[in-house]
MIVEX-307153 format. One line per 10 residues: number of its first residue (from 0); their letters; for each residue x, y, z of C-alpha. Coordinates in steps of 0.5 Angstrom, whole numbers. Example, Ala and Ser with C-alpha at 12.3 -4.5 7.8 and 13.67 -1.06 7.14 Angstrom:
BEGIN
0	AS	25:-9:16; 27:-2:14;
//
This chain:
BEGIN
0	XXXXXXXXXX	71:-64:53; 67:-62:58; 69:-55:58; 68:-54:51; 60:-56:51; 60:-52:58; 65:-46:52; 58:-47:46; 52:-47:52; 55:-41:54;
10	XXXXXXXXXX	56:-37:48; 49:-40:46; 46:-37:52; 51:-31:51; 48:-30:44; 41:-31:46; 42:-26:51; 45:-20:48; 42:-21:40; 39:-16:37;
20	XXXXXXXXXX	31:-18:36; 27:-14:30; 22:-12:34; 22:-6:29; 15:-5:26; 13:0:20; 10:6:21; 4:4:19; 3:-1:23; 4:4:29;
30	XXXXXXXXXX	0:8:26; -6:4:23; -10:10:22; -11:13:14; -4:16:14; -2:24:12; 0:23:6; 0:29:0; -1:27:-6; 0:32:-13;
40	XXXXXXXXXX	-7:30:-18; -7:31:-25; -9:38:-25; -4:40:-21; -8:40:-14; -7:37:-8; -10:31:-5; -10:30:3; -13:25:8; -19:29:9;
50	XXXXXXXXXX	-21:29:2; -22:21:2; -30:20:2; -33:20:9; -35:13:11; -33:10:5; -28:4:5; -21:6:2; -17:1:-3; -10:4:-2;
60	XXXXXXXXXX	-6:1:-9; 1:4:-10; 4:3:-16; 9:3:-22; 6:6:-29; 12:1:-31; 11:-7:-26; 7:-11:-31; 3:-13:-25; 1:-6:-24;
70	XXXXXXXXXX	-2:-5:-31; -5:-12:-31; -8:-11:-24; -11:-3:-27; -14:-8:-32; -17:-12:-27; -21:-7:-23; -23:-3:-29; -26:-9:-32; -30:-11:-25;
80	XXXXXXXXXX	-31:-3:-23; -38:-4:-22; -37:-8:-16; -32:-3:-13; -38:3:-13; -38:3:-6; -30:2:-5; -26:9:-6; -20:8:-10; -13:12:-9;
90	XXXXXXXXXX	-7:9:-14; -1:12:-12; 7:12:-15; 12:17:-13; 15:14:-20; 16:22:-25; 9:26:-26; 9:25:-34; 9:17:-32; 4:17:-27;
100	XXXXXXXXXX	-1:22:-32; 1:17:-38; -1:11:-33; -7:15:-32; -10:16:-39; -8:10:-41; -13:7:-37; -18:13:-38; -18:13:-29; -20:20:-29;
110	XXXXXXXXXX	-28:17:-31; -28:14:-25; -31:19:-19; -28:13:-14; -22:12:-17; -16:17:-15; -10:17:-18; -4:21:-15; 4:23:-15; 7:22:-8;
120	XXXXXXXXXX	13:26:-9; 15:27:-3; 17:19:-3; 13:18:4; 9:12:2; 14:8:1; 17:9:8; 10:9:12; 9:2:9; 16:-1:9;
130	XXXXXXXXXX	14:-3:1; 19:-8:-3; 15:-11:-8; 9:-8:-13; 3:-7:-13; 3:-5:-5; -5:-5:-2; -8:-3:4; -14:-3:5; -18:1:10;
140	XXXXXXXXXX	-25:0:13; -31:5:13; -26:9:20; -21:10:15; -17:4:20; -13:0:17; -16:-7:16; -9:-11:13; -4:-9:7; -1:-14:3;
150	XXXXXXXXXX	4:-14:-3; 4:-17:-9; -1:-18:-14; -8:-20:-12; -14:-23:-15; -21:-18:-16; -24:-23:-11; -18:-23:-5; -19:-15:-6; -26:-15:-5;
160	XXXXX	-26:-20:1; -22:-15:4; -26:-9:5; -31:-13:7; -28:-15:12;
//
Protein backbone atom coordinates (compact mmCIF):
# COMPACT_ATOMS: atom_id res chain seq x y z
CA UNK A 1 0.00 0.00 0.00
CA UNK A 2 2.80 2.11 0.60
CA UNK A 3 4.31 1.94 -2.58
CA UNK A 4 1.52 2.65 -4.46
CA UNK A 5 1.00 6.41 -2.30
CA UNK A 6 4.75 6.69 -2.72
CA UNK A 7 3.88 5.26 -6.95
CA UNK A 8 0.99 8.40 -7.51
CA UNK A 9 3.10 11.25 -5.46
CA UNK A 10 5.84 10.44 -7.89
CA UNK A 11 3.73 10.82 -10.89
CA UNK A 12 2.01 13.60 -9.54
CA UNK A 13 5.34 15.23 -9.13
CA UNK A 14 6.58 13.96 -12.28
CA UNK A 15 3.44 15.62 -13.65
CA UNK A 16 3.84 18.82 -12.36
CA UNK A 17 7.04 18.83 -13.51
CA UNK A 18 7.27 18.38 -17.14
CA UNK A 19 3.27 19.44 -17.83
CA UNK A 20 3.14 21.83 -20.63
CA UNK A 21 1.86 25.39 -19.00
CA UNK A 22 0.20 27.78 -21.18
CA UNK A 23 2.18 30.44 -20.81
CA UNK A 24 1.47 31.40 -24.55
CA UNK A 25 0.07 34.98 -24.94
CA UNK A 26 -1.62 36.61 -27.95
CA UNK A 27 0.12 38.94 -30.12
CA UNK A 28 -1.25 41.87 -28.55
CA UNK A 29 -0.69 41.31 -25.65
CA UNK A 30 2.95 41.35 -26.41
CA UNK A 31 2.56 44.17 -28.49
CA UNK A 32 0.41 46.38 -26.82
CA UNK A 33 0.91 49.20 -29.04
CA UNK A 34 -2.06 50.13 -32.32
CA UNK A 35 -1.19 47.25 -34.27
CA UNK A 36 -0.01 47.33 -38.24
CA UNK A 37 -3.09 46.58 -39.54
CA UNK A 38 -4.17 47.22 -43.57
CA UNK A 39 -7.48 47.67 -44.02
CA UNK A 40 -9.42 48.19 -47.46
CA UNK A 41 -11.89 51.28 -47.14
CA UNK A 42 -15.32 51.42 -49.06
CA UNK A 43 -13.79 53.49 -51.76
CA UNK A 44 -10.93 51.01 -52.24
CA UNK A 45 -7.92 52.88 -50.29
CA UNK A 46 -5.95 51.80 -47.61
CA UNK A 47 -6.30 52.41 -43.91
CA UNK A 48 -2.93 52.01 -41.75
CA UNK A 49 -1.81 52.64 -38.07
CA UNK A 50 -0.67 56.35 -38.94
CA UNK A 51 -4.17 57.38 -40.23
CA UNK A 52 -5.71 57.10 -36.73
CA UNK A 53 -6.24 60.64 -35.22
CA UNK A 54 -3.49 61.97 -33.29
CA UNK A 55 -4.23 62.11 -29.69
CA UNK A 56 -7.38 60.85 -29.95
CA UNK A 57 -8.35 57.46 -28.02
CA UNK A 58 -9.38 54.61 -30.54
CA UNK A 59 -12.33 51.97 -29.79
CA UNK A 60 -11.25 49.05 -32.12
CA UNK A 61 -14.87 46.88 -32.66
CA UNK A 62 -14.38 43.82 -34.93
CA UNK A 63 -17.17 42.60 -36.13
CA UNK A 64 -19.44 40.34 -38.55
CA UNK A 65 -22.00 42.14 -40.66
CA UNK A 66 -24.08 38.84 -39.95
CA UNK A 67 -23.65 38.46 -35.44
CA UNK A 68 -26.97 40.04 -34.21
CA UNK A 69 -24.75 41.37 -31.34
CA UNK A 70 -22.78 43.24 -33.82
CA UNK A 71 -25.81 44.73 -35.53
CA UNK A 72 -27.40 45.79 -32.18
CA UNK A 73 -24.10 47.02 -30.84
CA UNK A 74 -23.75 49.20 -34.29
CA UNK A 75 -27.19 50.44 -32.90
CA UNK A 76 -26.38 51.42 -29.77
CA UNK A 77 -23.34 53.70 -30.74
CA UNK A 78 -25.30 55.27 -33.58
CA UNK A 79 -27.89 56.26 -31.27
CA UNK A 80 -25.46 57.56 -28.55
CA UNK A 81 -22.63 58.80 -31.29
CA UNK A 82 -22.76 62.11 -29.49
CA UNK A 83 -20.89 60.89 -26.62
CA UNK A 84 -18.37 59.44 -28.93
CA UNK A 85 -17.10 62.92 -30.36
CA UNK A 86 -13.90 62.52 -29.26
CA UNK A 87 -13.61 58.66 -29.56
CA UNK A 88 -12.14 57.51 -33.11
CA UNK A 89 -13.97 54.40 -33.99
CA UNK A 90 -12.41 51.54 -36.33
CA UNK A 91 -14.89 48.81 -37.15
CA UNK A 92 -13.55 46.06 -38.77
CA UNK A 93 -14.44 42.42 -40.45
CA UNK A 94 -12.34 40.32 -42.57
CA UNK A 95 -16.04 38.57 -43.62
CA UNK A 96 -16.34 39.51 -47.81
CA UNK A 97 -16.02 43.41 -49.12
CA UNK A 98 -19.94 43.46 -50.28
CA UNK A 99 -20.90 42.59 -46.55
CA UNK A 100 -18.61 44.77 -44.92
CA UNK A 101 -20.14 47.66 -47.68
CA UNK A 102 -23.52 46.31 -47.01
CA UNK A 103 -23.06 46.72 -43.26
CA UNK A 104 -21.70 49.88 -43.53
CA UNK A 105 -24.73 51.49 -45.70
CA UNK A 106 -27.28 49.91 -43.54
CA UNK A 107 -26.28 51.90 -40.82
CA UNK A 108 -25.25 55.24 -42.75
CA UNK A 109 -21.19 54.85 -40.78
CA UNK A 110 -19.85 56.54 -43.84
CA UNK A 111 -21.75 60.31 -41.96
CA UNK A 112 -19.47 59.76 -39.31
CA UNK A 113 -15.73 61.44 -39.78
CA UNK A 114 -14.95 59.45 -36.16
CA UNK A 115 -16.18 56.10 -37.41
CA UNK A 116 -13.93 53.72 -39.56
CA UNK A 117 -15.10 50.99 -40.92
CA UNK A 118 -12.86 48.60 -43.09
CA UNK A 119 -12.38 45.18 -44.59
CA UNK A 120 -9.11 43.36 -43.09
CA UNK A 121 -8.52 41.08 -45.94
CA UNK A 122 -5.39 39.56 -44.82
CA UNK A 123 -7.14 38.06 -41.66
CA UNK A 124 -4.68 39.68 -39.39
CA UNK A 125 -6.76 40.78 -36.78
CA UNK A 126 -8.32 37.65 -35.82
CA UNK A 127 -4.74 36.37 -35.20
CA UNK A 128 -3.34 39.44 -33.33
CA UNK A 129 -6.20 39.23 -30.85
CA UNK A 130 -6.66 35.55 -30.25
CA UNK A 131 -10.57 36.31 -31.17
CA UNK A 132 -13.20 33.53 -30.57
CA UNK A 133 -16.56 35.47 -30.09
CA UNK A 134 -17.98 38.62 -31.73
CA UNK A 135 -18.20 41.57 -31.33
CA UNK A 136 -14.27 41.98 -30.17
CA UNK A 137 -13.09 45.53 -28.62
CA UNK A 138 -10.18 46.89 -27.69
CA UNK A 139 -9.92 49.79 -26.72
CA UNK A 140 -6.55 52.32 -26.74
CA UNK A 141 -5.59 55.59 -25.04
CA UNK A 142 -4.62 58.96 -26.36
CA UNK A 143 -0.65 56.97 -27.21
CA UNK A 144 -2.53 54.57 -29.06
CA UNK A 145 -1.72 51.97 -25.81
CA UNK A 146 -3.75 49.38 -25.47
CA UNK A 147 -5.98 50.08 -22.25
CA UNK A 148 -8.05 46.35 -22.25
CA UNK A 149 -9.84 44.31 -24.72
CA UNK A 150 -12.91 42.46 -24.26
CA UNK A 151 -15.16 40.01 -26.10
CA UNK A 152 -18.53 40.01 -26.47
CA UNK A 153 -21.06 42.62 -26.48
CA UNK A 154 -20.83 45.33 -24.38
CA UNK A 155 -23.15 48.21 -23.02
CA UNK A 156 -22.40 52.01 -24.40
CA UNK A 157 -21.67 52.65 -20.59
CA UNK A 158 -19.03 49.88 -20.19
CA UNK A 159 -17.24 51.22 -23.67
CA UNK A 160 -17.12 54.49 -22.47
CA UNK A 161 -15.86 53.84 -18.84
CA UNK A 162 -13.05 52.31 -20.65
CA UNK A 163 -11.67 54.81 -22.73
CA UNK A 164 -11.68 57.02 -20.02
CA UNK A 165 -9.66 55.01 -18.24
Amino acid sequence: MKQIILYFLLLSGFQSLFGQKDSVQAPYQRFPSFPPVELTLADGNKFHKDDLAKKTPVMLMLFSPDCEHCQHETEELIKNIDKFKKIQVVMATQLPFESMLAFREKYGLAKYSNITVGHDKQYFLPVFYNIRNLPFHAFYDRKKELISAFEGSMTIEKVLAELTK
